[in-house]
N, C-alpha and C positions, 0 to 999 in steps of 0.2 A: 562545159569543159570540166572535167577529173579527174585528176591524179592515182593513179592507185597506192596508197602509201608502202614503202616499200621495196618499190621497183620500178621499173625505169618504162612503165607503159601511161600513155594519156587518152583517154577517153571524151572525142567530142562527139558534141550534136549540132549538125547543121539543119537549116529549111531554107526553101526558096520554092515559097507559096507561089502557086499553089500543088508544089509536087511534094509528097512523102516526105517526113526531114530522115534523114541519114543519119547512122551512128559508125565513126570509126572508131579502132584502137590500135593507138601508134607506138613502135616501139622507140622509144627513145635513143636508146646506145647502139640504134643499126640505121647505121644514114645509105641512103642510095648515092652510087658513087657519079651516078648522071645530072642529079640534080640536087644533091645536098639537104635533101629532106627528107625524115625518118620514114621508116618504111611501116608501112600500115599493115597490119598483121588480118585483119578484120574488116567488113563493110556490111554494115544491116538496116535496111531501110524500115522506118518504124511506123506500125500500122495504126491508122486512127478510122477505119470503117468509109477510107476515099473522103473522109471529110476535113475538109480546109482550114484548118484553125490551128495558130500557132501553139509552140511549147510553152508552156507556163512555169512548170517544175519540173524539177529534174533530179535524181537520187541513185543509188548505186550499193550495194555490198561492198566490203573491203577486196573480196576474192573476185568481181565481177558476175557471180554465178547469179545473179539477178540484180535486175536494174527497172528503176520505174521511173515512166517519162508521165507527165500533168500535161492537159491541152486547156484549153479558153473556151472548150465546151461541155466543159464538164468530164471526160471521160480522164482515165488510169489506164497505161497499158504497161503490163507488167512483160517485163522478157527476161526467160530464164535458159542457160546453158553456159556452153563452153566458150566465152570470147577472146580469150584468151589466144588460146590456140586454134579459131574460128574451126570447129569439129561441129556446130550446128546450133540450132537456140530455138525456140518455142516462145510465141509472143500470145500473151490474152489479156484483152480490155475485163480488168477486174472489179473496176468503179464506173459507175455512168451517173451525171446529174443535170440538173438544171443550173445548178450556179459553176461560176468559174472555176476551177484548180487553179490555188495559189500559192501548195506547197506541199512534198512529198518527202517522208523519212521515212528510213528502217529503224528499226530496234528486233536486233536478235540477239534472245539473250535463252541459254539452256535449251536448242534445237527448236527454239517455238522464234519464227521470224513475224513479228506484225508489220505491218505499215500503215504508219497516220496519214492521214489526208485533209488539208487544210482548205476549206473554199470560200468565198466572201462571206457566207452566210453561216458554214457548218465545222466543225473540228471531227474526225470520224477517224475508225482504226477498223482495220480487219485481217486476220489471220492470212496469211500467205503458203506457208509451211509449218509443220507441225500438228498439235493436235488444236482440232475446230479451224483446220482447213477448210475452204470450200460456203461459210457461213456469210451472210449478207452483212454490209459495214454497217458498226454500231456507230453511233453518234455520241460523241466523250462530254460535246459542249455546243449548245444552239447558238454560240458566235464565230467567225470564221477570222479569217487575217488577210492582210494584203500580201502583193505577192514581193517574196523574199522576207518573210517578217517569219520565217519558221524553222529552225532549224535545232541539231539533236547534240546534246552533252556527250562525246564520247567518253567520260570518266566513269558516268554512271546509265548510261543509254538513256537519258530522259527527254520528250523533246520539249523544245523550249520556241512558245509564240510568243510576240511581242505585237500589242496593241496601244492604241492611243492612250490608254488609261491603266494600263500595267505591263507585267513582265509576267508571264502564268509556265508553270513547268507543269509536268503529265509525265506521269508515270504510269508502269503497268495494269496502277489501280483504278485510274482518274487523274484526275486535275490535283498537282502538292501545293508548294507552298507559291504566293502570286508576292509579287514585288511591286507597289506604287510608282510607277514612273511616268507621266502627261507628257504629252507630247506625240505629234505624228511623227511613224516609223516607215524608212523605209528599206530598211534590209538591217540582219543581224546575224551576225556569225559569235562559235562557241570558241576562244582560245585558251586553253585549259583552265582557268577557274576564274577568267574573265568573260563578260559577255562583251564584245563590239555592237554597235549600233547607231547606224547612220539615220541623221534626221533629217528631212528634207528643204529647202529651203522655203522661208515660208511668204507665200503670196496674196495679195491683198483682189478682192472682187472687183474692186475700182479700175472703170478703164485707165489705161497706161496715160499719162499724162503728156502735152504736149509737146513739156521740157524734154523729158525721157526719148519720146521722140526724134527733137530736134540732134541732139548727142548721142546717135545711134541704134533709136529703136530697141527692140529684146536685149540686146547686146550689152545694151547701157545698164539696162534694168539685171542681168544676168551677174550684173557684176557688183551690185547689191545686194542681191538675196543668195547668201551663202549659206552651205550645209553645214550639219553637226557635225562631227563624230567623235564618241563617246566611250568611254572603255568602263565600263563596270564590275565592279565587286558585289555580287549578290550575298558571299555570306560573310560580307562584313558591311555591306550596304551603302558603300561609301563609289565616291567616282575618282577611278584612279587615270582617267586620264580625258580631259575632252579639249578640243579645239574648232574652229569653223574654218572652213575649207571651201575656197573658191569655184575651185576644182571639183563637179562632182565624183563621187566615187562609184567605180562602175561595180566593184566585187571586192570582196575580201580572201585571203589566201590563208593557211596554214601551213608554214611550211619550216622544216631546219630549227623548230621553237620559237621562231618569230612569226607577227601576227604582219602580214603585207595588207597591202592596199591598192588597188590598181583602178587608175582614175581617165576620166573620158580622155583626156590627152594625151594619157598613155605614159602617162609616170607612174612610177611606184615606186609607193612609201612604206619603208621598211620601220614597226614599231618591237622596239627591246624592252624586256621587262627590267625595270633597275635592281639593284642586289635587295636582299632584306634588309641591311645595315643603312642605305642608302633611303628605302623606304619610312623605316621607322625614325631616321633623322629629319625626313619632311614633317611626320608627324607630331616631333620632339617641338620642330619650330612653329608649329601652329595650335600647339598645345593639345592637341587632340591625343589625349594619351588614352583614353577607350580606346580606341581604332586600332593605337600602336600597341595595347594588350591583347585584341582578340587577333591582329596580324599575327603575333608574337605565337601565339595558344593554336593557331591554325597553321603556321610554318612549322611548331615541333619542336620549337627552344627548348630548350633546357632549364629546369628550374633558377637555378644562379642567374641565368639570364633574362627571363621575366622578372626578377625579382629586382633586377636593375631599373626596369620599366616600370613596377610597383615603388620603389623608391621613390623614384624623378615625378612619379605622380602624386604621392603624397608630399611632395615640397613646393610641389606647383600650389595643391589645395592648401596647405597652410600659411604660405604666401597668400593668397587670397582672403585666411582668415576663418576658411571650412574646417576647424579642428576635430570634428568629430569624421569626418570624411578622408583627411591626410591620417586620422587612427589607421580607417579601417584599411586603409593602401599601407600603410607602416607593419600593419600587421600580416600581411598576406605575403611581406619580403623578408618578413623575421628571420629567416635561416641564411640570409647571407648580409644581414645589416648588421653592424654595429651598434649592442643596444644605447650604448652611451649616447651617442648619437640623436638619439629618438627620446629619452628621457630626460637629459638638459631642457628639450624643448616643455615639455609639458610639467616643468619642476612648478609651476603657478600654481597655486591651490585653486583657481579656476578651474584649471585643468586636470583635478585628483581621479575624479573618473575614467578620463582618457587611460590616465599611468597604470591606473589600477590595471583596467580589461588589456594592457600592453604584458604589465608584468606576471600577470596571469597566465597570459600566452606564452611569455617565456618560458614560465614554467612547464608546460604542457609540451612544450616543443623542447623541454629536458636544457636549454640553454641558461637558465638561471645560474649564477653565481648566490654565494654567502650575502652579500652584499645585495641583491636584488628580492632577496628572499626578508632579508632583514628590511629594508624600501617599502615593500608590500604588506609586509603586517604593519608597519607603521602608518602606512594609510587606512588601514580597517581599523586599526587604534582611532586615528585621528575622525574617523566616520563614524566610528562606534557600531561599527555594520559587523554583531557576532554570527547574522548568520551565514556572511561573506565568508567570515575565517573560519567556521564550521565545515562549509562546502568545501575549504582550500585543503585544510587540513587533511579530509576523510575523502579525499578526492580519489575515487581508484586506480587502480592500476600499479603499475611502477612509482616510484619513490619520484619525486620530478623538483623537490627542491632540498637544501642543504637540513638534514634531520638534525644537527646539533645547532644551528643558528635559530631556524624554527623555535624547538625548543627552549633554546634560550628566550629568545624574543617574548614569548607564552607567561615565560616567568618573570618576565620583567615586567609584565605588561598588567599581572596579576589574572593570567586567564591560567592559573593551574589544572583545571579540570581539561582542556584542552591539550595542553602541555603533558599530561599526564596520560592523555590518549595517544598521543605520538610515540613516546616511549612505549608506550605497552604493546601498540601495533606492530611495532617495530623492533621489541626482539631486547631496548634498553633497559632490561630489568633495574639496572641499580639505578639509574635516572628516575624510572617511578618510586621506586624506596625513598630514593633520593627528595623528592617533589612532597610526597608526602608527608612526610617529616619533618625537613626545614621550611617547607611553604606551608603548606596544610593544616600542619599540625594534628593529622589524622595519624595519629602512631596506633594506633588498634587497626586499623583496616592496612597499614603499613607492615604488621604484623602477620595480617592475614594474608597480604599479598605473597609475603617470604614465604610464607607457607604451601603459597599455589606451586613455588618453583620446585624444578626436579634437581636433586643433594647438591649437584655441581654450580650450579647458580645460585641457591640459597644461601650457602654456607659465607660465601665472602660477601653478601648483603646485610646478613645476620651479625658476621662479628665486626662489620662497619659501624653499625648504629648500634651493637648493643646494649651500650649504656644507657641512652636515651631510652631506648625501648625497658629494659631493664628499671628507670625513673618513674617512667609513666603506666605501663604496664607489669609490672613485677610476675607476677606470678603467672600469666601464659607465657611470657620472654621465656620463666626458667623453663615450663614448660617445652617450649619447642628446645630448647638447650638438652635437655636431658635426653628429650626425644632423638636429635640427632646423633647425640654424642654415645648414646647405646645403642645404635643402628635399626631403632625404631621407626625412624624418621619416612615419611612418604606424603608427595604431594593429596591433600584432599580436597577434595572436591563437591561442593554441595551446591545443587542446582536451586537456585533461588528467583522467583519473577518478579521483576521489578517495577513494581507501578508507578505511574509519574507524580511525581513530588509536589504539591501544592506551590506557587512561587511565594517566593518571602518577602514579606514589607520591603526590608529593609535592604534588596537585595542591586535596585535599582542606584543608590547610594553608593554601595561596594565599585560595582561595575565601572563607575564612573571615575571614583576614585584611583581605581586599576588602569583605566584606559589612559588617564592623566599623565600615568608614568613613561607613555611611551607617546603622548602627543607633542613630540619635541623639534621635529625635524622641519613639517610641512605646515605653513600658517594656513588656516582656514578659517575663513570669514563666516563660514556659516558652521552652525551645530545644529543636530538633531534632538532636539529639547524631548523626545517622544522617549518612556523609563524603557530602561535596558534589558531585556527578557534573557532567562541563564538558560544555554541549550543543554540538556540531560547529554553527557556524554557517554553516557555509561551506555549497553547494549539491553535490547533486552531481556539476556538471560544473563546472569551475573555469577562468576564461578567466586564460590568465598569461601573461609575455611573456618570449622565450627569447631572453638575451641574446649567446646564441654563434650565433647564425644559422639554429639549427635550429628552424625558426616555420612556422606557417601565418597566411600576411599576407594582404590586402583588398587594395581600389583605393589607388591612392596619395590622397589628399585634396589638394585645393586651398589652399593658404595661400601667406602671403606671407613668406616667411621675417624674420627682425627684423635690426636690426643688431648687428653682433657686438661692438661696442665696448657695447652690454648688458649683455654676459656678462662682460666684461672683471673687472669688482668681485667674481662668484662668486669665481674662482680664484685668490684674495687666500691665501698659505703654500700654494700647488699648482702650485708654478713649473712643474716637468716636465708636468703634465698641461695646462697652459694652454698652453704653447709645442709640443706637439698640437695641441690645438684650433686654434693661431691658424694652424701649418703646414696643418690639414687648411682651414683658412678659405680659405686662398690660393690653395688648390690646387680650389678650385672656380672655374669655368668664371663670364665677363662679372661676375665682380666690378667693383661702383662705385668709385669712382676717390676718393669720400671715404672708405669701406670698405678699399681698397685703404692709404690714407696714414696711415689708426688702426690696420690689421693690419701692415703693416711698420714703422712705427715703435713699437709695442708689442713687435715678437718680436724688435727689434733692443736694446731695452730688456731683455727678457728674456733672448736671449743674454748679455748682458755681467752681468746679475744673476747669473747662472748661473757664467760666468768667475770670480767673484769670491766666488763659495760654498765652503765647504771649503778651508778654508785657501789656496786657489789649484789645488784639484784638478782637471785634465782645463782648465783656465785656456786654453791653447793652444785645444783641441777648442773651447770656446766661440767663443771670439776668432776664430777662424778661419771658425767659419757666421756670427760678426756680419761678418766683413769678405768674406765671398762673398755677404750680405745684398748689403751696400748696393754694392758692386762693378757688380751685375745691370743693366742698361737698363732706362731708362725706372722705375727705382726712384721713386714718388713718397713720397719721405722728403725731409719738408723740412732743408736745411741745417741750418740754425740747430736744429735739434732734433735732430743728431744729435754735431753741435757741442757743445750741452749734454751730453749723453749721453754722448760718447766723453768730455767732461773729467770730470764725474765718477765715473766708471768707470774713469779714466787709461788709458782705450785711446786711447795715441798713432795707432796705427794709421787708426784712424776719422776723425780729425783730419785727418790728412794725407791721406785719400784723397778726401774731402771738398773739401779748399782745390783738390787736385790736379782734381778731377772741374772746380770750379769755377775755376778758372788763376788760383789765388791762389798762386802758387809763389813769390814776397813772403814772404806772409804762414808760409808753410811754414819756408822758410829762416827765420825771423825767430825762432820757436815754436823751433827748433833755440838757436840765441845767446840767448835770453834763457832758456834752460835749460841755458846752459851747456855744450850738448853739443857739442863739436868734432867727434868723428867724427860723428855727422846731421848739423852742416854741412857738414863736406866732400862726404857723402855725397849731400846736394841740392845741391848746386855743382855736381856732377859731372852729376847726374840733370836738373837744369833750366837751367842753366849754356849751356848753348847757346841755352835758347829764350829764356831771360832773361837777356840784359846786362848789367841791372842789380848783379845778384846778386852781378858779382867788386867794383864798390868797393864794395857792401854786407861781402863779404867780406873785402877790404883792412882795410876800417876795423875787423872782429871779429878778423881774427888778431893786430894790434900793438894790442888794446884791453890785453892782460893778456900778462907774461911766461908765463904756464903756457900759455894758449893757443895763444900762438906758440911755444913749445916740440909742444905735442900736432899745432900746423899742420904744423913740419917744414920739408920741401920743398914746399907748398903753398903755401908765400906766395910764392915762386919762379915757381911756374905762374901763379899771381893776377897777379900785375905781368906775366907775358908776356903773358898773357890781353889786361892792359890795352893792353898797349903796342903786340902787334900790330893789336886792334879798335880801337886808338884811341878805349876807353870815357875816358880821363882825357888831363887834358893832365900834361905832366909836374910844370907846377906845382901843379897841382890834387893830385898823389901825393904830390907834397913836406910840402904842406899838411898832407893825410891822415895822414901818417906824422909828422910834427913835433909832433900834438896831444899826443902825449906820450914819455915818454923808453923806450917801451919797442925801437924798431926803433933801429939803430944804423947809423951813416953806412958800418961794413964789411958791412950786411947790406943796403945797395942802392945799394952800388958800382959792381956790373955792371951794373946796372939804367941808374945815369947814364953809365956810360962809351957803353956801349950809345945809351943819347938823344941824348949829345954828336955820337958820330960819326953819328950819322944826321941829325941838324938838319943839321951841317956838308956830307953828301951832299944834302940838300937845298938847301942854301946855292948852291950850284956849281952843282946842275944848275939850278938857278931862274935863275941869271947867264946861263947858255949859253941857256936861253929866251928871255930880253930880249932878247941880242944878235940873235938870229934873227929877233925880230918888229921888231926895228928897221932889218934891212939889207931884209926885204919892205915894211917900207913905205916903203925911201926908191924903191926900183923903181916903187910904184905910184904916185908922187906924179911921177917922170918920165911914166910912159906918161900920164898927163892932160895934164902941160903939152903935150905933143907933138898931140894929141888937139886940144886946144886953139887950136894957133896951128900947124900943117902939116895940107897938104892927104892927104884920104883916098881913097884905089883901091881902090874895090869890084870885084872878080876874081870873084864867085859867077857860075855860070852856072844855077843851079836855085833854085827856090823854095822854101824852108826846111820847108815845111809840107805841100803838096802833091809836093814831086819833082820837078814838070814842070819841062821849058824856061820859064825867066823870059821872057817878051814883054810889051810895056809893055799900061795904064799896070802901073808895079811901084814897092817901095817897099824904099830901103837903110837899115840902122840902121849908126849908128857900132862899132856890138860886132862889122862887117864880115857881118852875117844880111843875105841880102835875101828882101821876098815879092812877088806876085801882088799887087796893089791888093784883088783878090773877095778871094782867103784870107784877109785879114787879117779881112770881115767877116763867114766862117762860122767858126760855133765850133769846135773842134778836138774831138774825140770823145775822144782820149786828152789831152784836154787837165788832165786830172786827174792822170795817171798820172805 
């Protein structure tokens, strides 16, 4: 009997040896209204060559377009057509044997229909339709099966025999994968990715004993040996369901997704599969949590949710005391466990290993925190295992733990070379400045690194540390300084191969040393007493930058250079190196004019600091470029600031070239007398004395201030009163005055001086007299020629026109000054009448 799945038709086979057995097909949902039994659409009696031997198997297509019946003498008779809609059908015996048929499937898969044939002895297959139609049965496996022990996977077409001594599948290709399972079988059905199979009950050789007898014969005994049945999982290999069963069971059904049962007395038992959540809670309780993850992996959970399953099994094993096993489940659930969780447990230094390969993984699966990152070197610290933290560190890919705690950790720990690879890889330029220079103490290669950077990253690493570097390296520091600061500046680059380094005595000592700093956290009972090997971190091609000129450089880069009164605070106790920099500043080309007035008033600053170093050594040499500084044209140094500068520095020199540049030659002379110095006053007397006037009574009045200064004057005060007396800067009483303010000049010491005034007033005197007379005997002359003018008559004699030349002809016109003109010329204007 067969269901057609689908639709509402049933397919039986009847026999009633020894006639023909009968095939009908009934339709279900059309009952006759006479007798209440579905109406049978179909009737085909099925031919076995008139020979008598019952059905043994029995098989079908989903569509009914072929169906194969097995007999008990070996024969296959295949029938193919419409039975459906009984339109006719076509039967041929396609197998013949010697041994019994004890099981027949289809498998059609891609228009190619085979059919297996199972016989006590043989397992065989042969084409039916499709291509190698027609071909005699091959033989898949020289053992055969009992009968109902054969039947076919509808998930994947395979069919599947069950023998005493396994469970075997067959596929297109052969014989697949076979499952151990002992025991006689006798029938087994496929319910979607379980197998059923009923075991027989089992019988003993020994005749039935008397007892057995007396209390009913077979009967008695019938009700002792009861059957199995069995429900399996082959791809997790487990038994999801067995019981024994008094009742034999005649046949198994599929039907509505449950698996029936229909037993000789004509019950049936209906089997539900339990939920997944139901299932994997059996498992939970019997601790079988393998089962309950490959259940899990073969239902299609969800990650989160296996991960729940990997949890509950890693606490099972750790309970137990498996800590390296409840790791390896701890870690398969890392993305939805709480790490906390899982490293309290293994905080033992026992258990440093476990922590390590957890925290590891955290990292890798990107969930590390600060604090897990900082955990994990502290374990390598405390193992001494550098080339665990080598691996961690240069790990690739994406970033996967916290780069400033790393970092840090590196430096505490004394692994700078490490520490100093994170930062570089990653982009922390001033971190490795950084590293170098307060850990390292490598300030030249610190130097060179600033140099690898492009302007925009260099410059505030540069004037971070510049002191330092400025200390220890002076003169490449100014150099990159100068270099930047005139827009010189570009990353260089020189390819150098670096060979590996010899290890060093003493290096094993350090390491250990450094590791100490950071074994604080986790007590470990054991150390590896084995010397500590330093891993080269460097790469093997090393970019460094060669500061005597011998480089391989790039494009120049674009920037904008900074102002150099910036730099100015670096080179604070680095006089000499700063007064480079500031000479190399000036001597760059279209310097700004506010640039220009903080660079020379700063190196003019620095000269005289310089003057006045060492006891007054090389004093001159300084003084001498401050006073060819500010000498130069177009110096933009302001006065007043250098004013300030030359006085406290007591460079007179600067002073005076100053007031001199600005014609304060006053004020020069003045800075002389009120320091007392006689010879600088004589000396700007003499110097500005000409262009200033002022300067001799300024000087009159300094030489008779003090007996010693007119002693140191000499014959200067000599020349000063001549000065006066020929320019006529004083009058004589104004000198008199001058010199009477106090008792130091004496009446023999400007005796010449008035005898001298005397006779010259008195030349004056006389010749002023002989002036008068002269201007008074011309005017008495002109005051005749009017009256005369006046009161006698005038005779004009001209014969020419004053203006023109020509012959005077009337009208014409005479003036009394004896001129005559032309009446016209008087009214044209004269052309040279300007001249």
């Amino acid at each position: 009997m067969r269901q057609v799945e689908g639709t509402a038709l049933l397919v039986t086979i009847a026999e009633d040896l020894p006639r023909e057995p009968v095939l009908k097909v009934w339709a279900l949902d059309k009952v006759v209204r006479k007798t209440g039994f579905p109406t049978c659409t179909s009737t085909l009696s099925i031919q076995n060559g008139r020979k008598p031997f019952p059905i043994s198997a029995f098989a079908a297509l989903g569509d009914l377009s072929q169906l194969a019946v097995g007999f008990a003498n070996g024969a296959v008779t295949v029938v193919r057509g419409d039975l459906i809609h009984d339109r006719g059908t076509r039967q041929k015996t396609v197998f013949e044997s010697d041994e019994p048929v004890t099981g027949v499937e289809f498998r059609d898969v891609a228009r190619l229909t085979t059919l297996y044939v199972s016989t006590t002895a043989r397992l065989l297959k042969l084409v039916i339709s499709g291509q190698g139609q027609g071909q005699p049965a091959r033989t898949i496996e020289d053992a055969g099966c009992g009968v109902g022990c054969m039947t076919v996977d509808e998930r994947n077409g395979d069919v599947v025999v069950v023998r005493e001594d396994a469970i075997y599948y067959y596929g297109i290709d052969g014989r697949g994968p076979c499952f151990a399972y002992d025991g006689p079988k006798s029938l087994v059905q496929c319910h979607e990715e379980y197998l059923a199979i009923i075991t027989p009950p089992q019988t003993t050789s020994n005749a039935k004993s008397n007892t057995l007898r007396r209390f009913g014969g077979s009967q008695a005994e019938d009700l002792f040996n009861t059957s199995t049945f069995t429900v399996l999982d082959t791809e997790l290999q487990i038994v999801a369901h067995s019981e024994s069963m008094v009742s034999q069971i005649q046949t198994l059904l599929n039907l509505w997704g449950d698996l029936y049962a229909l037993t000789l007395e004509g019950k049936i038992l209906r089997y539900h599969e339990k939920t997944l959540e139901q299932r994997l809670e059996i498992f939970y309780q019997r601790n079988l949590f393998i089962y309950a993850i490959n259940l899990a992996q073969k239902s299609g959970m969800d990650a989160a949710q296996q991960n729940v399953i990997f949890r509950k099994y890693g606490e099972h094993l750790y309970q137990k005391g498996d800590y390296d096993g409840a790791m390896q489940q701890y870690l398969k659930a890392i993305d939805s466990t709480e790490p906390s969780q899982v490293i309290r447990k293994y905080l033992d230094s026992q258990r440093i290993h476990n922590l390590i390969e957890y925290l590891e993984e955290l990292h890798e699966h990107h969930r590390a925190t600060a604090d897990h990152t900082t955990l994990l070197l502290n374990c390598y610290a405390k193992l001494k295992d550098i080339e665990k933290l080598e691996k961690f560190i240069k790990s690739p890919g994406d970033l996967k733990f916290d780069l400033d705690t790393a970092i840090s950790m590196c430096r505490q720990g004394g692994y700078y070379d490490q520490a100093a690879y994170l930062a570089m890889k990653h982009g922390e330029h001033e971190i490795v400045v950084d590293i170098l220079i307060e850990d390292s103490k490598k300030y030249s290669e610190a130097l060179k690194y600033i140099c690898r950077l492009d302007p925009e990253s260099a410059y505030p690493n540069l004037m971070k540390y510049a002191r330092v570097l400025l200390e220890n390296c002076p003169k490449d520091t100014t150099k990159v300084f100068i270099d930047y600061y005139t827009g010189k500046y570009q990353p260089v680059l020189e390819v150098v191969p670096t060979e590996a380094p010899a290890p060093e005595a003493g290096y094993a000592q350090n390491a250990a040393q450094a590791v100490q700093n950071l074994a604080n956290r986790i007590p470990v009972p054991f150390r590896n007493d084995a010397p500590a090997h330093q891993v080269d971190i460097n790469p093997d091609v090393n970019d460094v930058i060669n500061l005597d000129g011998n480089n391989l450089t790039t494009s120049t880069p674009s920037y904008t250079p900074p102002r150099p009164r910036t730099a100015f605070s670096s080179f604070v106790d680095h006089s000499n190196d700063f007064i480079i920099f500031l000479e190399a500043c000036l001597a760059k080309p279209d310097v700004s004019e506010s640039d220009k007035v903080d660079l020379y008033t700063t190196l003019f600053e620095m000269y005289l600091h310089k003057a006045n170093e060492d006891d007054g050594h090389d004093r001159e040499e300084w003084e001498a470029k401050a006073k060819t500084l500010i000498e130069g044209k177009d110096i933009p140094i302001d006065t007043s600031n250098v004013l300030l500068l030359s006085h406290l520095a007591d460079f007179k020199d600067g002073s005076i070239l100053v007031r001199e540049q600005a014609g304060l030659r006053f004020d020069i002379f003045r800075s002389y007398t009120s320091a007392k110095d006689t010879r600088g006053a004589i000396k700007a007397l003499r110097k500005y004395g000409p262009d200033e006037p002022a300067l001799y009574p300024a000087a009159l009045a300094y030489f008779t201030s003090d007996s010693r200064i007119l002693k140191e004057a000499g014959s200067e005060l000599d020349a000063v009163l001549k000065k006066i007396d020929d320019d006529g800067l004083m009058a004589p009483l104004q000198v008199i005055q001058t010199l009477s303010s106090n008792s130091v000049a004496t009446m023999g010491l400007i005796k010449p001086y008035l005898q001298k005034t005397i006779e010259r007033e008195r030349r004056d005197i006389d010749s002023n007299q002989r002036i008068i007379s002269s201007y008074r005997a011309e005017t008495d002359t002109k005051r005749r020629e009017i009256d005369e003018l006046a009161s006698q008559p005038v005779v004009f004699q001209a014969t020419r026109c004053a203006r023109c030349g020509s012959p005077l002809d009337p009208p014409m016109v005479h003036f009394l000054c004896k001129h005559s003109f032309h009446q016209l010329c008087l009214n044209v204007p004269n052309e040279a009448e300007g001249e």
